[in-house]
C-alpha positions as CSV (number, residue, x, y, z in Angstrom):
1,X,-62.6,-135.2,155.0
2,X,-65.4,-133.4,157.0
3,X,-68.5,-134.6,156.8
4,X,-71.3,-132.4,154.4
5,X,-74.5,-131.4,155.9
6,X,-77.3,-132.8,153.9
7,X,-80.7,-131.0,152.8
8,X,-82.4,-132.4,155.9
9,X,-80.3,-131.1,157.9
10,X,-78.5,-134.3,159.1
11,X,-74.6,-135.1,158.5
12,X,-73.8,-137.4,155.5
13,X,-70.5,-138.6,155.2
14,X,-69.7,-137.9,151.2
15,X,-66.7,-138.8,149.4
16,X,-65.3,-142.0,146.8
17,X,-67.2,-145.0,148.4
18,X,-64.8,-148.4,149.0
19,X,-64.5,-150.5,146.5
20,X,-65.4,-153.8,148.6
21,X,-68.8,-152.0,148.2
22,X,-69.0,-150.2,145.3
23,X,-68.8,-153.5,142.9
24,X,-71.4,-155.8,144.5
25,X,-73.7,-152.7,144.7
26,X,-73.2,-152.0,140.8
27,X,-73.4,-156.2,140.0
28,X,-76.7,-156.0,142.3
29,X,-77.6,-153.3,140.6
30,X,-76.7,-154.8,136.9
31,X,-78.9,-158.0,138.6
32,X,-82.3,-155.8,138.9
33,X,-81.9,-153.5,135.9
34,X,-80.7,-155.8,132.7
35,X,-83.6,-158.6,132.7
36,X,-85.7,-155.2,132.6
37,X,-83.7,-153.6,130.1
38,X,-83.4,-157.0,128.2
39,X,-87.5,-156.0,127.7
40,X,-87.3,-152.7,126.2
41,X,-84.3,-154.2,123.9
42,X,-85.9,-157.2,122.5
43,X,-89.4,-155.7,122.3
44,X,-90.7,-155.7,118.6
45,X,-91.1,-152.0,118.5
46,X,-92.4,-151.9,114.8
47,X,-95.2,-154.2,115.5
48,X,-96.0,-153.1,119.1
49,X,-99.6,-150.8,118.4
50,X,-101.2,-154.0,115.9
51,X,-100.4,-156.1,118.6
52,X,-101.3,-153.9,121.3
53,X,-105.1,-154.1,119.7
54,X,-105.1,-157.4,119.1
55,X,-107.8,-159.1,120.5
56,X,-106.5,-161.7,122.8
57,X,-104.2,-158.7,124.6
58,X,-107.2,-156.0,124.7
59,X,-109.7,-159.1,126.3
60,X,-106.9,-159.9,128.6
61,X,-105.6,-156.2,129.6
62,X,-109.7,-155.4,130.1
63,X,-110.2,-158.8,132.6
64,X,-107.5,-157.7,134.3
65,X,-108.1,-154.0,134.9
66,X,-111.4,-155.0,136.0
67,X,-110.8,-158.1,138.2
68,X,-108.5,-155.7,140.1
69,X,-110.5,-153.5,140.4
70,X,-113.3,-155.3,142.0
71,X,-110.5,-156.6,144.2
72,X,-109.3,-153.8,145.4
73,X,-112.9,-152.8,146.3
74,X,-113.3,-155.5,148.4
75,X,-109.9,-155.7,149.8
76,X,-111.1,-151.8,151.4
77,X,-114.2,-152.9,152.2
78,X,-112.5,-155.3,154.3
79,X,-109.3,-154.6,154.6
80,X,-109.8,-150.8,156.2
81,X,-111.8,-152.1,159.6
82,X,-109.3,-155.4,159.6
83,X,-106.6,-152.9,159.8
84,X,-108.5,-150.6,162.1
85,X,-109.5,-153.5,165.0
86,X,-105.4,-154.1,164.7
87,X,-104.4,-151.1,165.5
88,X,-107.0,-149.8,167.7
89,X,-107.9,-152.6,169.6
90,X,-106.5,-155.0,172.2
91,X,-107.5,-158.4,172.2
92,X,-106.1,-161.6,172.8
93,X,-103.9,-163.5,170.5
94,X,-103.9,-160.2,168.2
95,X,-100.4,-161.2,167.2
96,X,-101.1,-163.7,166.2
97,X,-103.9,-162.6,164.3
98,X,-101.5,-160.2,162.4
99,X,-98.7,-162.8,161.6
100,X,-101.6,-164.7,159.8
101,X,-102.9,-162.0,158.1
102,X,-99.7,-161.0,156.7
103,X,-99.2,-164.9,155.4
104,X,-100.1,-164.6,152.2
105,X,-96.8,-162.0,151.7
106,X,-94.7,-165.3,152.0
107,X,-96.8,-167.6,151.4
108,X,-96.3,-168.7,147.3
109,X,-98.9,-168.0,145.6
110,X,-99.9,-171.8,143.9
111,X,-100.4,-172.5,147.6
112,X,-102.4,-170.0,148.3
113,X,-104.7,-171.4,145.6
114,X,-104.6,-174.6,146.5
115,X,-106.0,-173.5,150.2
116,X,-108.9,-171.2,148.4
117,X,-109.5,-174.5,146.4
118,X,-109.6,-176.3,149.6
119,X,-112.0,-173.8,151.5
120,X,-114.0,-172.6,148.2
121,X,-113.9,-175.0,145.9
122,X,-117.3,-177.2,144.9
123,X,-116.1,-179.9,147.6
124,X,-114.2,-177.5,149.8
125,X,-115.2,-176.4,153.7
126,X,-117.5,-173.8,152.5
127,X,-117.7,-174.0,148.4
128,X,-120.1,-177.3,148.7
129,X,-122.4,-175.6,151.2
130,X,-122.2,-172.4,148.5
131,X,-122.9,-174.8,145.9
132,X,-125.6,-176.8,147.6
133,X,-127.2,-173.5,149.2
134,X,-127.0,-171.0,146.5
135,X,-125.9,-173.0,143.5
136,X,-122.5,-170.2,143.3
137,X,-119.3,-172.5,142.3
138,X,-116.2,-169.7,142.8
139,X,-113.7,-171.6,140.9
140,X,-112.6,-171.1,137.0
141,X,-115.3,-168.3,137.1
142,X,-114.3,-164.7,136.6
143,X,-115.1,-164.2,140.7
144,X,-112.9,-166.7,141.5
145,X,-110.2,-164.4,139.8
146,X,-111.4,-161.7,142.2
147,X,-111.4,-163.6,145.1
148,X,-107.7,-165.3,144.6
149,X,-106.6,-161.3,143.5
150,X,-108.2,-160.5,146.9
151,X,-106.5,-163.2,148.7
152,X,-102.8,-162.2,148.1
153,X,-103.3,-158.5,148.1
154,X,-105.3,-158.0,151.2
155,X,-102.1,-157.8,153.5
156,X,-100.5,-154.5,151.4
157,X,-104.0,-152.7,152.2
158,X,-103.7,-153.4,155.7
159,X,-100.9,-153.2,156.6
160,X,-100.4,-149.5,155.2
161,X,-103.4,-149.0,156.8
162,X,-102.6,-149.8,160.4
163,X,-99.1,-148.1,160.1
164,X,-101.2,-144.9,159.1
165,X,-103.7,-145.5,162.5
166,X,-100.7,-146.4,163.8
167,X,-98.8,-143.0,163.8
168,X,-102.1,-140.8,163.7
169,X,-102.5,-138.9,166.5
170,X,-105.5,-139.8,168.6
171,X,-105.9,-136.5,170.6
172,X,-108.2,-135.7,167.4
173,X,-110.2,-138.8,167.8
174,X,-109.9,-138.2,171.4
175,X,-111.4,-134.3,171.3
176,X,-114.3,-135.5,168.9
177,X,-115.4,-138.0,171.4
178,X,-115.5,-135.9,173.9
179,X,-117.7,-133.2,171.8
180,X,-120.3,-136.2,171.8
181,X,-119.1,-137.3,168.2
182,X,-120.6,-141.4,168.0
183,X,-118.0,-143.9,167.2
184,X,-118.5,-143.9,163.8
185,X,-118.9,-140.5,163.3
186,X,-115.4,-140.3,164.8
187,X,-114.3,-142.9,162.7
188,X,-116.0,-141.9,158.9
189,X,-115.2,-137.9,159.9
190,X,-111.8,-138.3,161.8
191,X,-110.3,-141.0,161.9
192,X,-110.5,-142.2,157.6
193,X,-109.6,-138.7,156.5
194,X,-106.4,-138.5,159.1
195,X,-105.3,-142.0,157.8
196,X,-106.1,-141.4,153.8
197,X,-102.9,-141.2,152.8
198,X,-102.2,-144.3,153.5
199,X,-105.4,-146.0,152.5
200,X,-104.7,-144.4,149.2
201,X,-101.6,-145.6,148.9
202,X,-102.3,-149.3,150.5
203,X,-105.0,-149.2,147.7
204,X,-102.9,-148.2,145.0
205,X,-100.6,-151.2,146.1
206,X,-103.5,-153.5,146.3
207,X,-104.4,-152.8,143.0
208,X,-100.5,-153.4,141.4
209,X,-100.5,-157.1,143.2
210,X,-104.0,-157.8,142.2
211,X,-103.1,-157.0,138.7
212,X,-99.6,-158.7,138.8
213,X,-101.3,-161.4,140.5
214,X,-100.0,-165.1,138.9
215,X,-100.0,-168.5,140.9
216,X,-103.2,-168.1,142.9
217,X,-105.2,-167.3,140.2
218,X,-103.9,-170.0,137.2
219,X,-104.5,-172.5,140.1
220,X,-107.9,-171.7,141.7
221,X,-109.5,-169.7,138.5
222,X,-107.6,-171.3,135.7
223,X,-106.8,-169.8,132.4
224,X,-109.4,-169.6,130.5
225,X,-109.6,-167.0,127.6
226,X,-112.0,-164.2,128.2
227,X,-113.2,-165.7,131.5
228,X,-110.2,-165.8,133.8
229,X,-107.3,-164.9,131.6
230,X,-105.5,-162.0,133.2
231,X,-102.2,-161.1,131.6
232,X,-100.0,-162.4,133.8
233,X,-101.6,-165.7,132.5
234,X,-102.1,-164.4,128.9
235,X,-98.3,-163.8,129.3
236,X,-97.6,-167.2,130.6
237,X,-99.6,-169.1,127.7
238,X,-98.1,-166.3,124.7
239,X,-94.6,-168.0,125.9
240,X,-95.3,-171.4,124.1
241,X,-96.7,-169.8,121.1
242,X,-95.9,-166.1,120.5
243,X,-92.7,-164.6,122.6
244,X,-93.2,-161.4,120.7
245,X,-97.1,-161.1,122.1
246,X,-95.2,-162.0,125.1
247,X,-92.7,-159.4,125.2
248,X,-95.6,-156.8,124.5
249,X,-97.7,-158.1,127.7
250,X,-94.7,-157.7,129.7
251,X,-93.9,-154.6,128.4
252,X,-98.0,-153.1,129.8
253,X,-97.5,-154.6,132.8
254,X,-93.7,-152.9,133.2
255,X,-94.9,-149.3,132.6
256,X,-98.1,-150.3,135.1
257,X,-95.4,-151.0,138.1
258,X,-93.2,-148.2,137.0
259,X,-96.1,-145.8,137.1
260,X,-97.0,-147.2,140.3
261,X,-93.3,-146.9,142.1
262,X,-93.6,-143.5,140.4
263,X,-97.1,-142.0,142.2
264,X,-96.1,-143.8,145.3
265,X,-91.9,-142.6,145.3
266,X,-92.7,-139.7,148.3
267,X,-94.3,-142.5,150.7
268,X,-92.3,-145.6,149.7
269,X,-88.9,-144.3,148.1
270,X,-86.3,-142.1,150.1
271,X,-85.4,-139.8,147.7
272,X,-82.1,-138.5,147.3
């Protein structure tokens, strides 16, 4: 069979795929799509808006929008120059300086809130001089939601980020230097608006982990209604009580990642 040109303008081989293949890809597929589809099929439909605007899901669904919010703020406040001192400039151990930045990608989560516990916590390495200095105690406080939010997302920001500085070109940087452009005039009026693109989308995936955001969170912020329960953890408690309330957290927090996969399919999808 001769091979079909493809839109791009590469040569795709096209034609019955082997079976060897084609049946773990559809059981791998089945794998991914049913517990998803198992949502949308037990979900009570009939009740789904009075529980939408029940209180305990509208005080949760608010905490969380806004805790991830304020996350994903700081994650670009700090996150953008991280990102930009990584790609830009050479320094020693910067390997190594990446591998531990991008830590908290593997690292599970409860353990990450047991370290924030460890550094920021009322006896931790910095929390007691916090809590002796300025009388601020980070954990089971709404902050500390923002700050364990933070803590796992940080790495999606930046890397995006340096992959953008990364494949920018820097003869644009290069020519604005030259016209006596200062280095951060080069960097707010060159540099950020070459890389935004992937700012936005690092941000965007900042935001969908902070929001998502689980083990960290119950274990440095706790879950406390109002105060630090997000609805990951208003999903979590509705378990032992409600599955139906459940069920309908689940189902907000599905159609948030699927709107997310959706703005972001040109960047992080190959389409077909």
């Amino acid at each position: 069979m001769r091979p079909r040109r493809g839109a791009a303008g590469g040569d795709r081989v096209m034609g019955r795929p082997p079976w060897p293949l084609l049946i773990p890809a559809v059981i791998g597929m089945a794998f991914l799509v049913l517990p998803l589809a198992g949502l949308l099929v037990r979900a009570p439909w009939s009740t789904l808006p009075s529980r939408l605007a029940g209180a305990q899901v509208l005080e949760a669904l608010r905490l969380s929008l806004v805790t991830a919010t304020v996350a994903t703020a700081v994650c670009l406040l700090l996150g953008v120059p991280l990102a930009w001192l990584l790609a830009r400039v050479s320094f020693p151990g910067r390997r190594v300086v990446r591998a531990l930045i991008t830590v908290p990608l593997v690292l599970p989560p409860v353990v990450g809130g047991v370290a924030l516990l460890l550094v920021l916590g009322r006896r931790g390495l910095v929390g007691q001089w916090l809590d002796a200095t300025f009388g601020v105690s980070l954990p089971f406080t709404t902050a500390g939601v923002v700050v364990a939010e933070a803590f796992v997302a940080m790495p999606f920001l930046v890397i995006s980020v340096e992959g953008a500085l990364r494949g920018a070109d820097p003869r644009f940087e290069e020519a604005a230097a030259t016209l006596g452009a200062s280095r951060w005039t080069v960097f707010h009026r060159v540099t950020l608006p070459l890389v935004a693109p992937g700012v936005v989308a690092g941000a965007v995936l900042c935001w969908a982990r902070a929001l998502g955001e689980f083990g960290a969170t119950i274990t440095f912020a706790g879950n406390f209604p109002g105060r630090t329960q997000t609805m990951p953890l208003a999903v979590y408690l509705a378990l032992e009580t409600d599955p139906e309330s459940a069920i309908v957290l689940s189902l907000v927090l599905l159609v948030v990642s699927v709107a997310i996969l959706a703005a972001l399919r040109d960047r992080w999808v190959t389409s077909p």
